[in-house]
TILOMAR-36682 format. One record per residue: residue number from 1; residue in one letter; x, y, z of N, C-alpha, C, O in turn. Coordinates in steps of 0.05 Angstrom, whole numbers, plus 32768, in hexadecimal, padded with zeros to 4 digits. Atoms other than C-alpha are relative to their C-alpha. Layout:
% TILOMAR-36682
NUM,a,X,Y,Z,X,Y,Z,X,Y,Z,X,Y,Z $
...
//
This chain:
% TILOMAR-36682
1,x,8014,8006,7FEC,8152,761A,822E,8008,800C,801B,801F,8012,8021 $
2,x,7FF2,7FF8,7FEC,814C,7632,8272,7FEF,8000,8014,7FD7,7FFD,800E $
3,x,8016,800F,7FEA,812D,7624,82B9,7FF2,8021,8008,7FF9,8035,7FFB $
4,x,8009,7FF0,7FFA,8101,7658,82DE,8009,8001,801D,8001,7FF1,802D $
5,x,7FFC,7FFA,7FE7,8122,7677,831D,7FE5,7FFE,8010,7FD1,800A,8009 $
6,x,8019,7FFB,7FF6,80F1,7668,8353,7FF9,800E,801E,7FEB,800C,8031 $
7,x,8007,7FE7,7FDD,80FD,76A3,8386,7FF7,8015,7FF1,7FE8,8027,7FF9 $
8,x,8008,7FE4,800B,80F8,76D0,834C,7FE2,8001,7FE9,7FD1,8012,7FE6 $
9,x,8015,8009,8012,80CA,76AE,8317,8007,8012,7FE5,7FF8,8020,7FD7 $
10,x,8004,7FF6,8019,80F3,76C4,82E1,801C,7FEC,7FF5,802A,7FE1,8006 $
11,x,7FEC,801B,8014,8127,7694,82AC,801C,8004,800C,802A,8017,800D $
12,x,7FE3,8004,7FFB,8161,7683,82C2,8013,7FFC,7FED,8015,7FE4,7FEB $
13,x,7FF6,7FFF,8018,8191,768C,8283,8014,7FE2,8007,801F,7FDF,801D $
14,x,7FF2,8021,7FF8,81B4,763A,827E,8016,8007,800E,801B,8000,8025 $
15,x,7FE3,7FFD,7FF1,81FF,765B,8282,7FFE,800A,8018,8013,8007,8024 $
16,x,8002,8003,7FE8,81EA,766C,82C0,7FFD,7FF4,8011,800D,7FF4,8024 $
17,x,8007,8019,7FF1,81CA,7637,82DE,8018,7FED,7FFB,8017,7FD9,8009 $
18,x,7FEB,8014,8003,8206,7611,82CA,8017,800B,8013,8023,7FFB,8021 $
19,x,7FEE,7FF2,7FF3,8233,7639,82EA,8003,8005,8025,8016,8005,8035 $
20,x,8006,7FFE,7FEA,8212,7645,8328,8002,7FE0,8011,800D,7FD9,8026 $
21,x,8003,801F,7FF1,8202,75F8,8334,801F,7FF0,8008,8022,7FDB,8014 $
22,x,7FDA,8005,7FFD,8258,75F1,8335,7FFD,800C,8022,800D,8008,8033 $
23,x,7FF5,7FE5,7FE3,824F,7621,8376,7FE9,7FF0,8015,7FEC,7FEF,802D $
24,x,8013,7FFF,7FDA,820C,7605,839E,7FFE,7FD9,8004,800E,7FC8,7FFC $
25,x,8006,8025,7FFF,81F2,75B6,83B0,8010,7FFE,800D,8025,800A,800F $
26,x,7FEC,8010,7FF1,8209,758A,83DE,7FFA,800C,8018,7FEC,8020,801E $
27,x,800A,7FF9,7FD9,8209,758C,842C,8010,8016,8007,8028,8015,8001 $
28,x,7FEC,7FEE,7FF4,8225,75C9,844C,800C,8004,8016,8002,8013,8028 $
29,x,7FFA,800B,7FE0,8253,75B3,8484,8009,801E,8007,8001,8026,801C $
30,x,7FF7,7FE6,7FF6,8275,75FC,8486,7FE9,800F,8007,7FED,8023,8013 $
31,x,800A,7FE3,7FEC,8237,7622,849A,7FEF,7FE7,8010,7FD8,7FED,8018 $
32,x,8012,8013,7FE3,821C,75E1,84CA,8015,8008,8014,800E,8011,802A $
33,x,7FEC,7FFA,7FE5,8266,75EB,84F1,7FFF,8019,8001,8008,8024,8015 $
34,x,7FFF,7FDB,7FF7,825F,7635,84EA,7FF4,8003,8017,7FFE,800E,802A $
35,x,801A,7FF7,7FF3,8219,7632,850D,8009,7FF2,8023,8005,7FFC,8039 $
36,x,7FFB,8011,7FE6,8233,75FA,8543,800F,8012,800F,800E,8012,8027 $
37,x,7FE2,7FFD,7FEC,8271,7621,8559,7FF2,8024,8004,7FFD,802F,8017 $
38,x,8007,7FEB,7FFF,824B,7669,8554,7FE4,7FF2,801C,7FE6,7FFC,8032 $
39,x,8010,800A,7FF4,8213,7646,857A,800F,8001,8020,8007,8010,8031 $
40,x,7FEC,8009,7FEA,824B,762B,85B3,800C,801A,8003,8005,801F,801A $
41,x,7FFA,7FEC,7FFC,826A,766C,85B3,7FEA,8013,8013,7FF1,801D,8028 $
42,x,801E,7FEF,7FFA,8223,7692,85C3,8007,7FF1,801D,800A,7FFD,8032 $
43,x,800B,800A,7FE2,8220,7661,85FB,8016,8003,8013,8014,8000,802B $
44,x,7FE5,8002,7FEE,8260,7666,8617,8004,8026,800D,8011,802E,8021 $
45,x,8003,7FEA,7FF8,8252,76B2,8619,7FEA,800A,8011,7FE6,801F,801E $
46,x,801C,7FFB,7FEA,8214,76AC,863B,8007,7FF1,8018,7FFE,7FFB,802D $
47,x,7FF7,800C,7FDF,822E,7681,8675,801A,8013,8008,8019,8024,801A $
48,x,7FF2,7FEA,7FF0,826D,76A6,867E,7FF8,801C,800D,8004,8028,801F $
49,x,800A,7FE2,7FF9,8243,76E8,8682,7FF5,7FFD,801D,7FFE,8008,8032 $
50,x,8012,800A,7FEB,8210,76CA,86B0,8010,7FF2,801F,8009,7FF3,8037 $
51,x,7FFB,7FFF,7FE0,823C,76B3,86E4,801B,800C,8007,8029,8004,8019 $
52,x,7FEF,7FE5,7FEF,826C,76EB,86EC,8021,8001,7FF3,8030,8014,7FF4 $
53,x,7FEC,8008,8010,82A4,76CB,86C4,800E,8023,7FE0,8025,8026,7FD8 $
54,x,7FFC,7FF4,800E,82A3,7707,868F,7FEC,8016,8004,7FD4,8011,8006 $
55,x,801C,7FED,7FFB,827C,7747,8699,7FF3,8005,7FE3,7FFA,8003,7FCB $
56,x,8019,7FFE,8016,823A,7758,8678,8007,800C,7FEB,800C,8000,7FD6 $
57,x,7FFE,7FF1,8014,8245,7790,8654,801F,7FEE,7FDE,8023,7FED,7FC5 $
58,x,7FE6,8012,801B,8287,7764,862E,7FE8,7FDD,7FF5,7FEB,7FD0,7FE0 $
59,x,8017,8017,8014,8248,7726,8623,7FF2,8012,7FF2,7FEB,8008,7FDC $
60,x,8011,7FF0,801B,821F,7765,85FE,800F,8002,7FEF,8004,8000,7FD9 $
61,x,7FF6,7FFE,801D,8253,776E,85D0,800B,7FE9,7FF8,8011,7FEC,7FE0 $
62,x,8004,8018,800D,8260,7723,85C2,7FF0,7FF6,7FF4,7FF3,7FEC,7FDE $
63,x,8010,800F,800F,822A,770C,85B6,7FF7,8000,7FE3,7FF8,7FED,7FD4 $
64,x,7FFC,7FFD,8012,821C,772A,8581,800B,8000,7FEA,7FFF,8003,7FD5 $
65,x,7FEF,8007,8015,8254,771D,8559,7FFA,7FE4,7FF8,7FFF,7FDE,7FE0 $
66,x,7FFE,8018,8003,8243,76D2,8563,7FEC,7FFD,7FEB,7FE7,7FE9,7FDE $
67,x,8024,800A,800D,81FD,76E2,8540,8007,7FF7,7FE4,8017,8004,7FD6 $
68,x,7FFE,8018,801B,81F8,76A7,8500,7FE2,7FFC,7FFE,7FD4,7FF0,800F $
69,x,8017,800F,8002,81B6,76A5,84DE,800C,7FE8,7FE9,801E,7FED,7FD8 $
70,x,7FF7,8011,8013,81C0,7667,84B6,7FE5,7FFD,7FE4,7FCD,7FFD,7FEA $
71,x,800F,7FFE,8012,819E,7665,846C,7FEC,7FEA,8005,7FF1,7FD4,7FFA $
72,x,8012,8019,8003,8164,7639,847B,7FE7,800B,7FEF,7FD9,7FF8,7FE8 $
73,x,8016,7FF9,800D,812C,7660,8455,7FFF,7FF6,7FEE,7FEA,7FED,7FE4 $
74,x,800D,800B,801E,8140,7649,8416,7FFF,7FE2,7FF6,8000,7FD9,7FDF $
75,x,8004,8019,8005,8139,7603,8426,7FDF,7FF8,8001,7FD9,7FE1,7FFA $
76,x,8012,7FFF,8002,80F0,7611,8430,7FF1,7FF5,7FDF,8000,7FF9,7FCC $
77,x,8007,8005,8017,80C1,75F7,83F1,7FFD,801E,7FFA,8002,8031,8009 $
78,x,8001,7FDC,8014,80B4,763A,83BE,7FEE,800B,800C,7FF2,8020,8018 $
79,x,801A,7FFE,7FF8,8071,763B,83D2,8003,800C,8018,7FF6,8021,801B $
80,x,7FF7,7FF7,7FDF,8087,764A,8418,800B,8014,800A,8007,801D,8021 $
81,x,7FED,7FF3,8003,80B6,7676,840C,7FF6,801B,7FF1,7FFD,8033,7FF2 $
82,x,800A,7FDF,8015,808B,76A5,83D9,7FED,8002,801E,7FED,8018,8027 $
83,x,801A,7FF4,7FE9,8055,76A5,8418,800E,8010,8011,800A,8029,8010 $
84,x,7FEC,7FF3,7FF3,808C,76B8,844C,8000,8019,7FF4,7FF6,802C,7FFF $
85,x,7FF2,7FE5,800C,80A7,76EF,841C,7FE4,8014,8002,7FE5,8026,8014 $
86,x,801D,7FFE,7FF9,8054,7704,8414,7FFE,8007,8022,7FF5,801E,8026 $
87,x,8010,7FFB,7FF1,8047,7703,8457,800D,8016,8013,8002,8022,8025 $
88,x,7FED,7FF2,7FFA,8087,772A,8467,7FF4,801F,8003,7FF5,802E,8017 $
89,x,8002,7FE4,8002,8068,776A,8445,7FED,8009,800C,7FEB,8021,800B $
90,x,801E,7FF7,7FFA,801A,7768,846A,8005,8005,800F,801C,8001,8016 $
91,x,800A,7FED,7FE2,8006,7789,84A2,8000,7FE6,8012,800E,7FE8,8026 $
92,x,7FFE,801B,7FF0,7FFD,7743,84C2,8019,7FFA,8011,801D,7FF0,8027 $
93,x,7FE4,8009,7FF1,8045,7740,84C9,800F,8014,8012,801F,800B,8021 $
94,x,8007,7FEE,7FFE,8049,7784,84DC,7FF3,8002,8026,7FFE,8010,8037 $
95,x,8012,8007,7FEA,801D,7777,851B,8011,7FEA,800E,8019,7FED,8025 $
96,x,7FE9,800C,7FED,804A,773D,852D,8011,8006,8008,8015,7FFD,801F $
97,x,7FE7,7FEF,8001,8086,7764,8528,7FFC,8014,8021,800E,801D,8030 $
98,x,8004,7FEC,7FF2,805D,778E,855A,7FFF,7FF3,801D,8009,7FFC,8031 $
99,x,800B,8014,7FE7,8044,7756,858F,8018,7FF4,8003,801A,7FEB,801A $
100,x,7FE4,800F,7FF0,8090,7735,8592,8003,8020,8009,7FFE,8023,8021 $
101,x,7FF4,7FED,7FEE,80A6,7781,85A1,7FF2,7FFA,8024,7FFE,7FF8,803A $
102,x,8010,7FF9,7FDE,8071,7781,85E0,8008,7FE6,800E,800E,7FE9,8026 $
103,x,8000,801A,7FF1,807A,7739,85F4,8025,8003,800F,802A,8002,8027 $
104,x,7FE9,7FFC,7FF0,80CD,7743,85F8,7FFB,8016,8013,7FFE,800B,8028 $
105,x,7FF7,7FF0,7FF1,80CB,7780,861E,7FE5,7FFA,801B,7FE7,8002,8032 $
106,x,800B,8006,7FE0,8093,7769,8652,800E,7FEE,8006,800F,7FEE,801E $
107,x,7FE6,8016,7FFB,80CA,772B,8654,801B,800D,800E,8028,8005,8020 $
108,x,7FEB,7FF5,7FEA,80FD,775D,8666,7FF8,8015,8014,800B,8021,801E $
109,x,8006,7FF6,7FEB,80D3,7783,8698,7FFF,7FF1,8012,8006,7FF7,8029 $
110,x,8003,801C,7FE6,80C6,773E,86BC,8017,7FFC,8007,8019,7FF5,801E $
111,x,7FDB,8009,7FFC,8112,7733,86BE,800B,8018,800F,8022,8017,8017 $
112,x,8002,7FE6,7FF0,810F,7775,86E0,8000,7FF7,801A,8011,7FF3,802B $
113,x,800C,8005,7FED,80E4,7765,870C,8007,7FEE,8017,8005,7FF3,802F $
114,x,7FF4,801E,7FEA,8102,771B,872A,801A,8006,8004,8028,7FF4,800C $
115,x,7FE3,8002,7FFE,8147,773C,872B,800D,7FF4,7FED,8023,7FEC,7FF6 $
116,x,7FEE,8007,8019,8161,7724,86E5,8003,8010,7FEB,800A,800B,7FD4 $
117,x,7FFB,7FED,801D,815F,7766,86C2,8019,800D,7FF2,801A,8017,7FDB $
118,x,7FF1,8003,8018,819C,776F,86AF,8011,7FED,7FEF,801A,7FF2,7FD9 $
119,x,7FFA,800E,8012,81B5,773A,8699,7FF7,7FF1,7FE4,8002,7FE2,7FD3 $
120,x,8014,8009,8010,8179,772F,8670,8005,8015,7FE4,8004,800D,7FCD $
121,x,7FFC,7FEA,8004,8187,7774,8656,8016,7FFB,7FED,8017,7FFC,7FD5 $
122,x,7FEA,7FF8,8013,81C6,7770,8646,800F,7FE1,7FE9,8022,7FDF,7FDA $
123,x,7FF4,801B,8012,81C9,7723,8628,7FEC,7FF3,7FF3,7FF0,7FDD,7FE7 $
124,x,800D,8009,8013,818A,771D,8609,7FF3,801A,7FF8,7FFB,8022,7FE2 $
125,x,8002,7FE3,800F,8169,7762,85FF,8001,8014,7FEC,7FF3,801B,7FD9 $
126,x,7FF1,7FF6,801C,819B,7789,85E0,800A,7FEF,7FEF,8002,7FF6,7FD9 $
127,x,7FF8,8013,8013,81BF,7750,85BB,7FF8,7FFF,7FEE,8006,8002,7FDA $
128,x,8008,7FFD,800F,8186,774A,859B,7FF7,800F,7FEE,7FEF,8007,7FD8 $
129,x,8007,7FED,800D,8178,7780,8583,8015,8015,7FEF,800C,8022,7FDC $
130,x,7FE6,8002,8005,81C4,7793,8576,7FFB,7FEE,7FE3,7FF9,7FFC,7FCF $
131,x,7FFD,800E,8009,81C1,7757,854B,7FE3,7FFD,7FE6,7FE6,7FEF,7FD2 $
132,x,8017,7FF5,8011,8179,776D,8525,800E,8010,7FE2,8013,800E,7FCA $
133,x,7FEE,7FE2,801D,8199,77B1,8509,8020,7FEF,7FF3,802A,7FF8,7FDE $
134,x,7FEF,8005,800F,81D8,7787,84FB,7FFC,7FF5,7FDE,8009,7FF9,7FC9 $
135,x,800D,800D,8016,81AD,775E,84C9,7FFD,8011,7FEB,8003,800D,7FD4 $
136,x,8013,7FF7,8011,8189,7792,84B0,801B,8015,7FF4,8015,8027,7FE4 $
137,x,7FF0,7FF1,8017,81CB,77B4,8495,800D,7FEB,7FF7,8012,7FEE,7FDF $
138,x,7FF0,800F,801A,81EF,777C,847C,7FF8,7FE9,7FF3,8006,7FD9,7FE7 $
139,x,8013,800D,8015,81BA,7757,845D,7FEB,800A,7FF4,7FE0,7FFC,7FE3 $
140,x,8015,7FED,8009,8185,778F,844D,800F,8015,7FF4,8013,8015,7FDC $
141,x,7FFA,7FF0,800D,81A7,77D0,844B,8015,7FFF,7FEE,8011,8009,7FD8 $
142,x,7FE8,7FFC,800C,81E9,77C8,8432,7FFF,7FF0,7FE6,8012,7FF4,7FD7 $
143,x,7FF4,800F,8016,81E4,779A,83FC,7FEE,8004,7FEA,7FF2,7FFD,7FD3 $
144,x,801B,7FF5,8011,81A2,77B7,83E0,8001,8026,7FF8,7FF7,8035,7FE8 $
145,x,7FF9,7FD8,8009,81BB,7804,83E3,8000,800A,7FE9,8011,8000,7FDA $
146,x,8007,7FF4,7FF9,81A8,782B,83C8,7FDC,7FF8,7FFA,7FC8,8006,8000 $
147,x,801B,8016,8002,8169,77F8,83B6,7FE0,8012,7FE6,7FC8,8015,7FE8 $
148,x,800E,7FEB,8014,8152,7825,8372,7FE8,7FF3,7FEC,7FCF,7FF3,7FEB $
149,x,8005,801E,8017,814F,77EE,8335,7FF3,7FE7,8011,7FF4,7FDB,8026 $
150,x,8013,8020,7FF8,8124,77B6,8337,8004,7FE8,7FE2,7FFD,7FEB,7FCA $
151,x,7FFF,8017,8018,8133,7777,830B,8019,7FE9,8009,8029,7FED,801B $
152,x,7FEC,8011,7FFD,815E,7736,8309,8020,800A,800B,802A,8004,8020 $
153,x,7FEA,7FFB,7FF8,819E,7755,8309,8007,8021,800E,801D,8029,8014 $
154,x,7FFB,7FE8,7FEF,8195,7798,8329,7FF8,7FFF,801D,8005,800C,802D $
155,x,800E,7FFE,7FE1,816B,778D,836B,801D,7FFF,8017,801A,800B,802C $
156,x,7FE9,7FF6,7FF8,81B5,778B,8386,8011,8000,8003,8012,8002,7FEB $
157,x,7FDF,7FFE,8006,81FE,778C,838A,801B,7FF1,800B,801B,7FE3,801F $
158,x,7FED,800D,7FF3,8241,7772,8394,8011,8015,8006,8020,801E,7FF5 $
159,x,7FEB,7FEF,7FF0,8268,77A5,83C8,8016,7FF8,800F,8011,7FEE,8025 $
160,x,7FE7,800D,7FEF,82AB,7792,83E2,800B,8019,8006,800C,802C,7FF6 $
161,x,7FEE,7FF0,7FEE,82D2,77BB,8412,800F,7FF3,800D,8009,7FDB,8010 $
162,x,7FF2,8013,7FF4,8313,77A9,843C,7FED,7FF0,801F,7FE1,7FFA,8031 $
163,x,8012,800E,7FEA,82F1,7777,846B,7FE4,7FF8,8000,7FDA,7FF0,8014 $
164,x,8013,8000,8009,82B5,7772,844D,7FF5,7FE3,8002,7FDD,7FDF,8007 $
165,x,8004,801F,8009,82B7,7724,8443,7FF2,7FF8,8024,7FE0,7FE8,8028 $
166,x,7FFC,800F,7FE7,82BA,771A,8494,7FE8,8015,8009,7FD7,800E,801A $
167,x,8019,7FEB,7FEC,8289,7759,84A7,7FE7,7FF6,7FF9,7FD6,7FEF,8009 $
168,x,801F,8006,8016,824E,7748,846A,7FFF,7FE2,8000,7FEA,7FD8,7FF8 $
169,x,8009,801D,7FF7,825D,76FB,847D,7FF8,7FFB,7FDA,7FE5,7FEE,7FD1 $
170,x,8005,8015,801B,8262,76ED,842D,7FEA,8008,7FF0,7FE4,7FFD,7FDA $
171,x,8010,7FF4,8010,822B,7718,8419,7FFB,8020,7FF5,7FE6,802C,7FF2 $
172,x,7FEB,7FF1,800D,8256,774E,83FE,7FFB,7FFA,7FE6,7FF9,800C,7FD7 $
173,x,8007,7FFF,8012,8247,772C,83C8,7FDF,7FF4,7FFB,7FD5,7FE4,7FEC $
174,x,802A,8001,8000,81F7,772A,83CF,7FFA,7FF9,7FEB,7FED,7FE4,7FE9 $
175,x,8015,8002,8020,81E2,7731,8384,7FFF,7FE4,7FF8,7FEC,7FDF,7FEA $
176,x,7FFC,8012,8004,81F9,76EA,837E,7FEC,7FE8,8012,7FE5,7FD1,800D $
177,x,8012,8012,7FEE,81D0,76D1,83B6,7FE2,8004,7FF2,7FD4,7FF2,7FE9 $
178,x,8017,800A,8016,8194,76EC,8393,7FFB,7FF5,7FE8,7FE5,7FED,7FE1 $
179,x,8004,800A,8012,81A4,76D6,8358,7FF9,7FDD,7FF9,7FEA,7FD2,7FE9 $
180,x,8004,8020,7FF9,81B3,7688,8374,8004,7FFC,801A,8019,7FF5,8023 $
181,x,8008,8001,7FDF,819A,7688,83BD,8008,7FDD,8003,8001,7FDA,801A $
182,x,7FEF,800E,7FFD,81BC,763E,83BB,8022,8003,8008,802B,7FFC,801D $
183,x,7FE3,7FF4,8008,8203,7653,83AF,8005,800A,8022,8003,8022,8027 $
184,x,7FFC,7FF5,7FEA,8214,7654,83FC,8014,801B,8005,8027,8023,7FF7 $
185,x,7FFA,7FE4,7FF9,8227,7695,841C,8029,8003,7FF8,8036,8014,7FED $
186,x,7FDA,8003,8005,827A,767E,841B,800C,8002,7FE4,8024,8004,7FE0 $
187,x,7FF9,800C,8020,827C,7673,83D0,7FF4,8012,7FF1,7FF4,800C,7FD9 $
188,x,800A,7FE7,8011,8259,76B4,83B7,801B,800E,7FED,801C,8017,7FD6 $
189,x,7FE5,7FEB,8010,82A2,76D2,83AB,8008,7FF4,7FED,800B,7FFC,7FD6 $
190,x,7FF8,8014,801D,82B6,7697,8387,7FF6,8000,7FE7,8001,8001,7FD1 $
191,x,800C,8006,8021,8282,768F,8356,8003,8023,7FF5,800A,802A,7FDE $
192,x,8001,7FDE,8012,827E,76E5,8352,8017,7FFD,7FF5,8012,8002,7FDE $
193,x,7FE9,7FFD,8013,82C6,76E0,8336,800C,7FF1,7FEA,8022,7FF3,7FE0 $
194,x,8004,8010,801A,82B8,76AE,8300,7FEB,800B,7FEF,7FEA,8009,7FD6 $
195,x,8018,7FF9,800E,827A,76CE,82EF,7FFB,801B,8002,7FE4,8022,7FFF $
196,x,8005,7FDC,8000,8282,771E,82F5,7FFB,8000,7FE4,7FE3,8001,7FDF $
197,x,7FFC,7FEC,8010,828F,7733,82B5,7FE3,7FFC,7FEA,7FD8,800B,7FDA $
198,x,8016,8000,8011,8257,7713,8296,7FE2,800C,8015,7FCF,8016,800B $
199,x,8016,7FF7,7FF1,8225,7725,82D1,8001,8024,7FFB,7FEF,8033,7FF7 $
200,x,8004,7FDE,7FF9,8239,776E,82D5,7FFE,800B,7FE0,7FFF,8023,7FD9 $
201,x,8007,7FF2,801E,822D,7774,8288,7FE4,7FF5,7FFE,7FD8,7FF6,7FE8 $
202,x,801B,8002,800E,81E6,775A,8294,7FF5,801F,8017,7FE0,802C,8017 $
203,x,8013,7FE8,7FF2,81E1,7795,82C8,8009,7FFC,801F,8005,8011,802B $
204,x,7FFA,8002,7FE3,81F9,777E,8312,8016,800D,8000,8029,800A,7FF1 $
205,x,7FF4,7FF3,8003,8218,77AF,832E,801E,7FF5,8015,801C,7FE6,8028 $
206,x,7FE6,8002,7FEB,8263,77AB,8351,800F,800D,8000,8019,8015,7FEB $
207,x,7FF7,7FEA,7FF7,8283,77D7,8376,8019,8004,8013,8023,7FEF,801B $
208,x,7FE9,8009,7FE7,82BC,77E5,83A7,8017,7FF1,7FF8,8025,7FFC,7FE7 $
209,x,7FF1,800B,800A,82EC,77AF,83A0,8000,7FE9,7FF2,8014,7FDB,7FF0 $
210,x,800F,8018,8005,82C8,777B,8385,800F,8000,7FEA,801E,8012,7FE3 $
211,x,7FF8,800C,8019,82DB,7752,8345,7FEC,8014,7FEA,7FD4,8017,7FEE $
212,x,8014,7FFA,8013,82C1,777B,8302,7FF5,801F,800D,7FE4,802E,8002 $
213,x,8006,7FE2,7FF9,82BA,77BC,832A,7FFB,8019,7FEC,800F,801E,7FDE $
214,x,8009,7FEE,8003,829A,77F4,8310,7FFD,801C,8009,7FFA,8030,7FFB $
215,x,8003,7FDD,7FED,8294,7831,833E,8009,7FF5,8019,8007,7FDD,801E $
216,x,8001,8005,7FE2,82A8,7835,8388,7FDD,7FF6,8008,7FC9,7FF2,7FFA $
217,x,8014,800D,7FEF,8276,781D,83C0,7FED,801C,8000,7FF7,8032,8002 $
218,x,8014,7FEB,7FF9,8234,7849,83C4,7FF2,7FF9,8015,7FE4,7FE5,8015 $
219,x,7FFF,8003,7FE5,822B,7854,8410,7FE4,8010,8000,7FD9,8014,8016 $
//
C-alpha cells in the first residue's frame, strides 16, 4: 500500500514513507532559533549602520548573509499550496512582480528625496536584491541544474561541494526536499545517507561529494 504525495500527486512507495517519517514531525526549535537570532542579527546590523557605529557599505554586505527564509509554505493546506505554485506561473503574478519593482524604487527615490537615500540604498535596496539572486541560485539554479528530466526522482539533485552544507544552507541535498518537503532543511544529509543507494537506483541524481556519487557536480 501506499499514500499519495500531495505536492506531487503521485504514490509514495511505503519504504519510503517509513523512512522519511524517522526524519520529519515534531516542532522545529532549530529553525525557530535560527530565524530569532538571524532576525536579531539583521537588526543589530541595521542600527549599527544607521547611526554611524559601522559603515554602510560593511551593513550591504551583512545583511545579506543574515537573509533566513524560514519553510512556512509547506505548512499551508495542499489546496493552497497547488494555487500558490499555479499562480506562480500566470501573467497575474508576473504583473505583480512588476508593480513591487515600481513601488520599491519610487520608495527609494522618496528616500532620496528627504535625505535618506543612502542608507535606504545601501540597507534595504541592494540587500534586497543581493539577497533575491542569492535565492534564486541556491534554491532554483543550483539544485535544479541543469533542469532537463522531469519526474519523481529526476526534477533534481543531490550536489555537495567543500562547503556546500553552510553556502546551500542544507539544500545541497534538494532532491530530498522534493521528495519529503517535511524532512526539515538540517536533516536532508542524514536521511540522504541512509537512503542514497536505493534513491539513486530509482534515478536521483548525486554528484560531487555527496553519499552514492555518481559523476562530479554539473555547473
Amino acid at each position: 500500500m501506499s499514500v499519495v504525495d500531495e505536492n506531487l500527486d503521485l504514490p509514495i512507495p511505503d519504504g519510503e514513507r517509513a523512512l522519511a517519517a524517522r526524519y520529519s514531525g515534531g516542532f522545529q526549535t532549530r529553525i525557530i532559533l535560527t530565524f530569532g537570532a538571524f532576525a536579531g542579527a539583521r537588526i543589530a546590523v541595521f542600527a549599527l549602520s544607521t547611526t554611524g557605529a559601522i559603515p554602510l557599505w560593511l551593513g550591504l554586505v551583512l545583511l545579506p548573509v543574515f537573509a533566513f527564509v524560514p519553510p512556512t509554505r509547506r505548512l499551508l493546506p495542499a489546496g493552497i499550496r497547488r494555487s500558490l505554485a499555479s499562480d506562480s506561473r500566470n501573467r497575474q503574478a508576473g504583473l505583480s512582480q512588476l508593480r513591487l519593482w515600481f513601488l520599491s524604487t519610487a520608495a527609494l527615490i522618496a528616500a532620496f528625496a528627504v535625505g535618506l537615500g543612502w542608507p535606504a540604498l545601501m540597507l534595504w535596496y541592494l540587500p534586497a536584491r543581493i539577497q533575491v539572486l542569492a535565492l534564486i541560485v541556491r534554491f532554483a539554479w543550483f539544485p535544479h541544474h541543469p533542469a532537463v528530466p522531469v519526474g519523481r526522482y529526476v526534477d533534481t539533485r543531490v550536489a555537495v561541494f567543500p562547503g556546500s552544507r553552510l553556502v546551500i544552507r542544507g539544500h545541497d541535498h534538494h532532491a530530498v526536499h522534493h521528495l519529503f518537503p517535511r524532512i526539515p532543511h538540517y536533516r536532508l544529509r542524514e536521511f540522504w545517507q541512509e537512503a542514497a543507494t536505493e534513491l539513486v537506483g530509482k534515478g536521483v541524481r548525486a554528484e560531487g561529494r555527496a553519499t552514492g556519487s555518481t559523476a562530479p557536480i554539473t555547473w
